[in-house]
N, C-alpha and C positions, 0 to 999 in steps of 0.2 A: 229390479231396483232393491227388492227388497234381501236378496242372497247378497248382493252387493256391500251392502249396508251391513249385514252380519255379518262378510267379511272385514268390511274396514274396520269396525268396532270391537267385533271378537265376538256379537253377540247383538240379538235386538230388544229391548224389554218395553214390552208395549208404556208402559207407565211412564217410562225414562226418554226411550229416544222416540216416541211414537209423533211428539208434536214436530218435532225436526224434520224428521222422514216423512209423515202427512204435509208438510208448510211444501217439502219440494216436490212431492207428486200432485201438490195441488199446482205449484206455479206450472210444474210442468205438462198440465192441462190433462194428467190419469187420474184426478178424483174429482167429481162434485162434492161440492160443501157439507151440507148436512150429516150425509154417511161414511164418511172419510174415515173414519177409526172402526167400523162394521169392514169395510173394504181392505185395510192391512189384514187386521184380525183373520178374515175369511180364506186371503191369498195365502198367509203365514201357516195357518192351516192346512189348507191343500198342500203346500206344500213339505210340511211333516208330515203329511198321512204317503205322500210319493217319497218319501226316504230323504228327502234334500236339505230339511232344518229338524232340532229335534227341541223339545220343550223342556228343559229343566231350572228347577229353583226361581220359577216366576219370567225365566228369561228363554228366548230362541237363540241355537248356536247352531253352526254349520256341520255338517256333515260331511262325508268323504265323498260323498257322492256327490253333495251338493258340492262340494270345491270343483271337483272334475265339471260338474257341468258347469260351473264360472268358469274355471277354464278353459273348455271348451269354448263358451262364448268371446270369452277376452281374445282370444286365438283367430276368432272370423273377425276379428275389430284392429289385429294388431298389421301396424304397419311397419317394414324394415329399413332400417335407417341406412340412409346411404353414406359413408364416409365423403370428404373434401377430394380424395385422392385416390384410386382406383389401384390396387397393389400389386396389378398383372396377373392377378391370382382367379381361378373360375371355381366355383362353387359348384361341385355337380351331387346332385342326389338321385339315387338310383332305390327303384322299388319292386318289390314283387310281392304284392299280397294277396294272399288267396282268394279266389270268388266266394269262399265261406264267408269273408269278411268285406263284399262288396262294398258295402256302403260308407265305411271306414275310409277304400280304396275313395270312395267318389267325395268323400269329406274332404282326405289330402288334397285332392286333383282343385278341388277349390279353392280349397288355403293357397297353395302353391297359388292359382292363376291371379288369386285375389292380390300374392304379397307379391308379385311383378316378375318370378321366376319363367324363365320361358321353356317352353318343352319341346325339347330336342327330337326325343322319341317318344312314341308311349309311354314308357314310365324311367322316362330318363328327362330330369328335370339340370337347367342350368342359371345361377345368376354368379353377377361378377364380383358380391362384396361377402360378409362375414355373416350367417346366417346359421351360426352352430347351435344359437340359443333354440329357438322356433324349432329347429329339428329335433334336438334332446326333450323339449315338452311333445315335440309328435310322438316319440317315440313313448315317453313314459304315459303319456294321455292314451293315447290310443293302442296301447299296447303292441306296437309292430317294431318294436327294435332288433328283431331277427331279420325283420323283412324291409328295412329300411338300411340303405348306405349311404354315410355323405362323405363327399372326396374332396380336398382342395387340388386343384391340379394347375401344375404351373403351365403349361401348356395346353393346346387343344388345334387337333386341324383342323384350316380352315374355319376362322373363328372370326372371319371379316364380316359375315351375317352379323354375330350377335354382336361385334364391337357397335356396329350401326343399329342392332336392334336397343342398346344396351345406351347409346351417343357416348359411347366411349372414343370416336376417332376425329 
């Protein structure tokens, strides 16, 4: 909440926006009363000393790092919006990323299953609408834009599975 906060503001400064940001992590039941301004302070902290806010001129602002990892999280949160009308069009993304970068590998495999994409093969991913956004931040977040391909393809064989997988028929 609180990287969040520094993002939507530009910045968090305990004195300024502290009573705001404390009012909605109290309603939203992360802080007891009393210590609730020891408890930003402390989080705000930790997370300067991990690289993710940094402290200047009385105020916290975000970091490159700290953006990536918002990012990163905004991305397990994000959902992909289905258009009205289905453009006959298949979305395929096709991966190969090295086992040096497993985890990276098992993060995609997530996001993918998370945002409704189905998997054709191993690392052969397919959904039916416009998903170029989410793939352009995979690639610049996670650094695998060598290792990552998205295809729009007007056709596909055999594609009467995912039309029903997909209630496209």
């Amino acid at each position: 909440m609180i990287l969040n906060t520094v993002k939507v503001a530009g910045f968090l400064s305990i004195g300024v926006l502290a009573p705001n940001v404390l009012g909605s992590l109290k309603k939203l039941g992360f802080l007891p009363n009393p210590r609730r301004k020891e408890y930003v302070t402390s989080s705000a902290s930790r997370l300067t000393k991990r690289g993710f806010l940094k402290f200047e001129n009385g105020r916290y602002n975000l970091t490159l790092p700290g953006e990536k990892l918002l990012r990163r999280w905004e991305l397990e949160e994000y959902k992909l919006v289905k258009p009205k009308r289905w453009d006959k069009k298949w979305r395929v993304v096709i991966f190969d990323i090295p086992e040096k970068k497993r985890k990276i590998r098992t993060q995609i495999t997530l996001l993918f299953r998370q945002a409704g994409l189905y998997r054709l093969q191993d690392s052969v991913w397919v959904y039916p609408y416009d998903c170029e956004d989410i793939i352009g931040l995979l690639k610049t977040d996670y650094g695998v834009g060598k290792d990552l391909l998205y295809m729009i393809v007007d056709e596909l064989e055999n594609d009467r599975h995912l039309r029903k997988e997909f209630s496209l028929i």
